[in-house]
Residue, then its C-alpha position, 0 to 999 in steps of 0.5 A: x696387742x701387735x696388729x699386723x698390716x698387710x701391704x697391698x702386692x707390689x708387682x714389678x710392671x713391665x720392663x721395671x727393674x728399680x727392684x734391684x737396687x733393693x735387693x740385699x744380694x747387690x754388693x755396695x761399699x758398705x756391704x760387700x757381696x761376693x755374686x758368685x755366692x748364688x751360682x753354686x755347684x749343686x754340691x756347694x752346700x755352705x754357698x746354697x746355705x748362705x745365698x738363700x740366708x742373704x735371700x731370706x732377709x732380702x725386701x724383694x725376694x718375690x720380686x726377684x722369684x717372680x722376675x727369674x720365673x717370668x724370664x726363663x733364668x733357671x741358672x743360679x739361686x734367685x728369690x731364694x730358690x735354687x735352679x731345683x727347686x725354680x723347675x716345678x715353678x717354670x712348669x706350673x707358671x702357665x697357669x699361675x692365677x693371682x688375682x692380686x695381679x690381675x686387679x692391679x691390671x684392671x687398675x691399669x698397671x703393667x704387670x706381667x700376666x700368665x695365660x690364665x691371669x689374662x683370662x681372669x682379666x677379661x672374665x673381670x674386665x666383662x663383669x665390671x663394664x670394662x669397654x673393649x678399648x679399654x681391655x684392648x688397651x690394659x692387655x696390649x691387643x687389638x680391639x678386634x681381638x678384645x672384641x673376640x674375647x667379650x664374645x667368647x666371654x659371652x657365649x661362656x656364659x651363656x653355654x655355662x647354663x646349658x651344661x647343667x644335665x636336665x633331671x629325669x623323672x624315674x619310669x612310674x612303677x607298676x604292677x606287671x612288666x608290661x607298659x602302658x599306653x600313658x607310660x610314655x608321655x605325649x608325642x612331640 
């Protein structure tokens, strides 16, 4: 019987870039890489094929998807993907959530985060008892701003509540069309 482990997420903190003496895709003596392989024509089928082959068996692969995503490279081949198949990505990546991430900046760790992965940082951050010195500090803002987002937290929460539509009882039925006096209830 194999047992599989699973590793926790590693995400490349800010400015971090030790990633790439990892990838498979860097020419050394003993493995020559020629880098124009992953800047193809998009009628270059054998340099796409052979890229994204090289990628496939690369240890850093998100990594490097994450990476080309988060600072905008839309030319070439990187994480496996081409410059196609990366442009659905750019768009949605505003609202990625993972919340890998998002733990491991509530760990503490420098991580690059979307809009919504920031948001999920304060909504966790409030439910764990986070002071606002500390979200100042795991989001790089002010404590002012931290501040302002415990309290839109707050009022989220509290509003959430609210929303609920309040259920009405249906008109009692009577015989004849004409109501009562005690159909209506009592005045406020």
């Amino acid at each position: 019987m194999t047992t599989t482990t699973i590793s926790p997420a590693r995400h490349r903190s800010l400015g971090d870039q030790t990633w790439q003496d990892k990838a498979v895709c860097q020419s050394t003596e003993y493995n020559p890489v020629d880098p124009e392989i992953f800047f193809p024509e998009p009628d270059e089928t054998d340099k796409i094929t052979a890229a994204k082959s090289l990628c496939g068996q690369c240890p850093v692969r998100r990594t490097c998807l994450d990476a080309a995503l988060e600072n905008g490279d839309t030319d070439g081949i990187r994480g496996g993907l081409t410059e196609e198949e990366r442009k659905s990505l750019h768009a949605k990546l505003a609202h990625r959530l993972d919340y890998s991430r998002v733990n491991a900046t509530i760990a503490g760790r420098d991580v690059h985060l979307t809009r919504d992965e920031r948001t999920a940082v304060v909504l966790a951050a409030y439910h764990h008892g986070v002071t606002e010195q500390r979200l100042a500090w795991l989001l790089k803002i002010t404590e002012e701003h931290a501040q302002k987002q415990y309290r839109e937290i707050r009022r989220a929460l509290r509003n959430r509540g609210l929303e609920k539509t309040p259920t009405t009882t249906p008109p009692p039925e009577t015989d004849d069309d004409r109501l009562g006096r005690d159909d209506f209830g009592t005045a406020a």
